[in-house]
N, C-alpha and C positions, 0 to 999 in steps of 0.2 A: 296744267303746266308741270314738265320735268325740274323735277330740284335737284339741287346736287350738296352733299354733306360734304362741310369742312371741318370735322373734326376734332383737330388742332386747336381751331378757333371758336368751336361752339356755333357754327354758322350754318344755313343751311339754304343759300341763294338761290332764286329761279337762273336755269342753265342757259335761259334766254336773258340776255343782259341789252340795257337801252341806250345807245351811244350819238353822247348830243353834237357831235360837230355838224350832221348833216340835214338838219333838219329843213324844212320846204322855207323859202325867202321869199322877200318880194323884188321889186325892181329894183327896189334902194339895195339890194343885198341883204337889208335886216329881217331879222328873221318874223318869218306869219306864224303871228304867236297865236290864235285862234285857231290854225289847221294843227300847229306843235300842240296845241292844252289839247285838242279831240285827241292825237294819236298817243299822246301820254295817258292820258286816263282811259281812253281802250285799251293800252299795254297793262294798266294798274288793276284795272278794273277783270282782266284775264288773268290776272296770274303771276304780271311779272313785278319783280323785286327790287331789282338791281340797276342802280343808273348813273352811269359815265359819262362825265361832262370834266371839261379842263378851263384852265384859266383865260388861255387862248384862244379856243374855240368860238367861232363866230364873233371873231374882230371883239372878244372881250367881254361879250355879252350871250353868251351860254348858260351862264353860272349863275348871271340875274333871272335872268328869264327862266330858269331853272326852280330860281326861288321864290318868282310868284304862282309857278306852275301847280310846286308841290306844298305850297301854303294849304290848300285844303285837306291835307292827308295829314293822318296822323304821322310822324316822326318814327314812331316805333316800325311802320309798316313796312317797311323800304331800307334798304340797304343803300347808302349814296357815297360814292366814289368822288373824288377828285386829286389833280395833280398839282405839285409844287412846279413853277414855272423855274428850274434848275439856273437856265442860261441870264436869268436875270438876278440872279443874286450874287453880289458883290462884297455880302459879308455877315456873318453870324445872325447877327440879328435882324436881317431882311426874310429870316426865315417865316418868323412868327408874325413880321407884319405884312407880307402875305397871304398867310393860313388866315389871319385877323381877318383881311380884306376879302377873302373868299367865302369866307362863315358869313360876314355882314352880306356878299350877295348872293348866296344861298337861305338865308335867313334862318340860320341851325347853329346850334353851340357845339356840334362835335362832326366829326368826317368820321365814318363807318372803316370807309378803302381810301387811305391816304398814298399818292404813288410820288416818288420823285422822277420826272415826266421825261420822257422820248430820251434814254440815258445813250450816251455813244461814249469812245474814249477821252473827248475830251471835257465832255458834262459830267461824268465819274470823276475826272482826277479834279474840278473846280470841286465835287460834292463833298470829298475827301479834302480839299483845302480848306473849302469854308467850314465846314464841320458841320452841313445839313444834317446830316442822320441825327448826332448829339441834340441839335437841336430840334429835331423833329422828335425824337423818343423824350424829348421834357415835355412837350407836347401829351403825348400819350400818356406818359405818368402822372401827368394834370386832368387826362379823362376826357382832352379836347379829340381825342385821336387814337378808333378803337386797331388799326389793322398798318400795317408799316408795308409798303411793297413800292414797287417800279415799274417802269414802262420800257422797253428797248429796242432801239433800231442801231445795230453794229454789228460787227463779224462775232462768230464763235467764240473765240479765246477771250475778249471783253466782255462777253457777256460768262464765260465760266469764273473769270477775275469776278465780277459781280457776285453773282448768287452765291458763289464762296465766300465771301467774304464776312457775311452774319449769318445769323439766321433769322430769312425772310419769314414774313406770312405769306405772304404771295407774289407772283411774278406776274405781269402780262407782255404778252411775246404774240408777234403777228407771225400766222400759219396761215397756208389755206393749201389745198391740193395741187394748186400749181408751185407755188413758192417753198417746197421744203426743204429745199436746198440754200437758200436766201435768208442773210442775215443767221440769228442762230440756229435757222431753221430747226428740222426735226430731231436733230442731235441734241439742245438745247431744251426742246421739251422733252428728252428722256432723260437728260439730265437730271431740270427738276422733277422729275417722276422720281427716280434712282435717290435723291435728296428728302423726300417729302414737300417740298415745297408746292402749292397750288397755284395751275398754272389760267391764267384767264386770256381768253383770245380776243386780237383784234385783225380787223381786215379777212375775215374770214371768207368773203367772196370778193376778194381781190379788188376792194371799192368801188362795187360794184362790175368787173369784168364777167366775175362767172353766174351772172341772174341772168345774162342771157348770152348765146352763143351760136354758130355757126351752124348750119341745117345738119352739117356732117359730125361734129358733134351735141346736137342736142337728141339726131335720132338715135344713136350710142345710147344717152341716157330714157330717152323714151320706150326704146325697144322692152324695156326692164318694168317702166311703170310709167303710165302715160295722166294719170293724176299727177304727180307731184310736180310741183314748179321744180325748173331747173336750177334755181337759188336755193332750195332747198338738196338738193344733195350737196351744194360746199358746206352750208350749216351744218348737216350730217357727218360730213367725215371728218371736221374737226370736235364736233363732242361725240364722237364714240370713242375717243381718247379716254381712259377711264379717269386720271387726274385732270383733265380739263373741268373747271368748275361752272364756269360762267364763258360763255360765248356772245361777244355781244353785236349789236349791228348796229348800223347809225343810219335808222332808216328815216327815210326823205317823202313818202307818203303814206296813205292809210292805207292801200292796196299792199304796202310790203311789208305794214303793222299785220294786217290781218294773215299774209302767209306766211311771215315766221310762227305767229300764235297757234295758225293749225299744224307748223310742222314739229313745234315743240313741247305744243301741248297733246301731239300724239307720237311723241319721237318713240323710233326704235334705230338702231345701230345700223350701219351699211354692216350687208352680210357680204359670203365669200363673193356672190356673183357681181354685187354691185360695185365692193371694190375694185374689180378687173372694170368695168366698165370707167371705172374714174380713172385707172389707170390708161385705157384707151385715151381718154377726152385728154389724160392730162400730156402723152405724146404729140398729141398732132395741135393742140394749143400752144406747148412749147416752141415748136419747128418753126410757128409762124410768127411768134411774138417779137416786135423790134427792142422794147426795152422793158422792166419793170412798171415802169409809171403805174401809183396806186390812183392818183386823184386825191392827194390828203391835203395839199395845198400850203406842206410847209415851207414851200418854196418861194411862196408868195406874200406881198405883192412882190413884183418886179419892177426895179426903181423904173427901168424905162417901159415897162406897163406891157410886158409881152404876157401874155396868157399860158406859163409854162404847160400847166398841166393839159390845157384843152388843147393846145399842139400834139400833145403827146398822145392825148385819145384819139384824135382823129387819123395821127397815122397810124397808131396798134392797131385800129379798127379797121383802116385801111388793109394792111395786110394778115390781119389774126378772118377776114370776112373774105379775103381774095378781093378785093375792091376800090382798088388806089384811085380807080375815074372816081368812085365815087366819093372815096376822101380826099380827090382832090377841089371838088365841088365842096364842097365842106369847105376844106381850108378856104377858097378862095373868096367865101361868104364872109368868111371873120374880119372883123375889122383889121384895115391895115396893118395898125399902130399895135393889135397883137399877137401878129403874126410872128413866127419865127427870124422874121427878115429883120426885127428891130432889136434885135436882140444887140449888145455892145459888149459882152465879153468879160461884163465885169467881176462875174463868180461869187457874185450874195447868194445866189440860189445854192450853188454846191453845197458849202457846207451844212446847208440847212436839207438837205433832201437825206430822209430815211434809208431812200433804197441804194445811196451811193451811185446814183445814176451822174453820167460825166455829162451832164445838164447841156453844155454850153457845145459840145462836138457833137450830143445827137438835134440838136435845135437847126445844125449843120446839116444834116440827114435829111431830115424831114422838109428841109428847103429843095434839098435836091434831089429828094423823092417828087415833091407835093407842087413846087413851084411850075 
């Protein structure tokens, strides 16, 4: 396994990081805790260190399931992350009882990577009213809370007001080779490069877009090296970043446990030739893509039960594949009721969506693409 030294902090994380939103479910939705415990202790059991999971993740139950996962491990062995749920706190002392409720289901007396979660401009200026930080660094000085950082989906200038603002131990910011232009994108991580601050990645294969793609670009990347999964060059070009510390995935079965562990327990850097090739794949992926949609699902539920994000797959797929008959087959499979058609306008989803996608006018699109 590739490590990566933090210096600053005395740390030294596996650069493969373990990100629990997306773990395999059953029909109920809850998650299949016996497929999650194999693909955790195969990650553990190779190498890896580092595990990110949030308050909200899997309808609330990440954090538990988390805690009986990693009940067999020692404490010392693992590095374990988690975020304060920002949008729910309403005042000083919701901080701590909280962090209280999240140690009770993790089953740990202290957070390693404490983030205050998915920050935009207006979960900064509540963070700054309530006085989270203050009260997350008593936290720390109490020993409950080794590492103080954040999580962020918003434009540039909120996120440079951010990282200026103290000084972090670390940031996590979504990149991947398509999106660096998007959100603080690539500017933002030379920021914190330029700052010292260490940066940790999320969505690094566009949640899932870039594990597989288009004949026209995956023979781009195969012409190069016809082993490597094609999920594995987005892994790649975000940790040859050299302050990238941890890159994590939030993977969904054991097939995609097992090829990050070979591509990062034998990582080497994309060289000159590979990145022209990423830069091929990532023109003619842009040209055709309808909108960002990562599939992170903080858009959800939908009071009237439309399926935001699985519309939005079907028709990126649709046109990022050249293939609208056949997502329009797709769509027309989906149940009615969450189809784009039921959609009422009411805008809960917008300000909940990371990528600042205008939710409610492309759900309009995709009717009169796909209908």
């Amino acid at each position: 396994m590739e490590y990566r030294e933090i210096e600053k902090l005395g740390v030294k994380p596996s650069l493969l990081g373990f990100g629990c939103m997306r773990f395999p479910t059953r029909e109920d939705k809850s998650i299949d805790e016996e497929k999650s415990q194999e693909m955790i202790d195969k990650a553990l059991e190779n190498g890896l260190t580092y595990i990110d999971t949030a308050y909200p993740y899997h309808e609330k139950t990440s954090e538990m399931f988390m805690g009986r996962a990693l009940s067999k491990y020692d404490r010392s062995s693992y590095l374990l992350a988690t975020k304060l749920p920002v949008w729910l706190v309403e005042d000083p002392s919701h901080v701590r009882q909280y962090f209280e409720e999240q140690c009770k289901n993790l089953k740990t007396d202290y957070i390693d990577f404490y983030l205050l979660h998915a920050l935009n401009k207006e979960r900064w200026n509540a963070v700054k009213k309530h006085k989270m930080i203050e009260e997350v660094e008593k936290l720390r000085d109490e020993g409950k809370i080794r590492f103080i950082g954040f999580s962020f989906h918003d434009e540039y200038p909120i996120f440079e007001d951010i990282l200026t603002y103290r000084k972090w131990d670390f940031c996590q910011i979504q990149l991947n080779y398509i999106d660096t232009n998007i959100q603080q994108g690539m500017k933002g991580y030379e920021l914190a490069d330029k700052l010292g601050i260490p940066v940790i990645i999320m969505e690094p294969v566009k949640g899932g877009a870039l594990a597989k793609l288009p004949k026209e670009m995956e023979d781009i990347l195969h012409a190069i090296d016809t082993e490597k999964s094609v999920a594995s060059w987005a892994f790649r070009y975000v940790a040859s970043l050299p302050n990238v510390k941890v890159v994590l995935s939030g993977m969904s079965d054991m097939a995609q446990v097992e090829d990050n562990l070979q591509t990062f327990n034998n990582f080497r850097p994309l060289n000159h030739t590979e990145m022209n090739a990423i830069e091929k794949v990532t023109q003619i992926y842009r040209s055709r893509q309808m909108n960002d949609c990562t599939g992170c699902n903080y858009c959800m539920p939908c009071p009237y039960g439309v399926n935001i994000p699985g519309n939005f797959g079907i028709w990126n797929y649709g046109s990022i594949y050249e293939d609208m008959e056949g997502a329009k087959g797709k769509y027309s499979r989906m149940d009615e009721g969450k189809r784009a058609t039921a959609c009422q306008e009411c805008g809960a989803c917008e300000s909940q969506c990371p990528q600042f996608i205008p939710i409610i006018n492309d759900l309009k699109r995709v009717v009169e693409n796909l209908q």
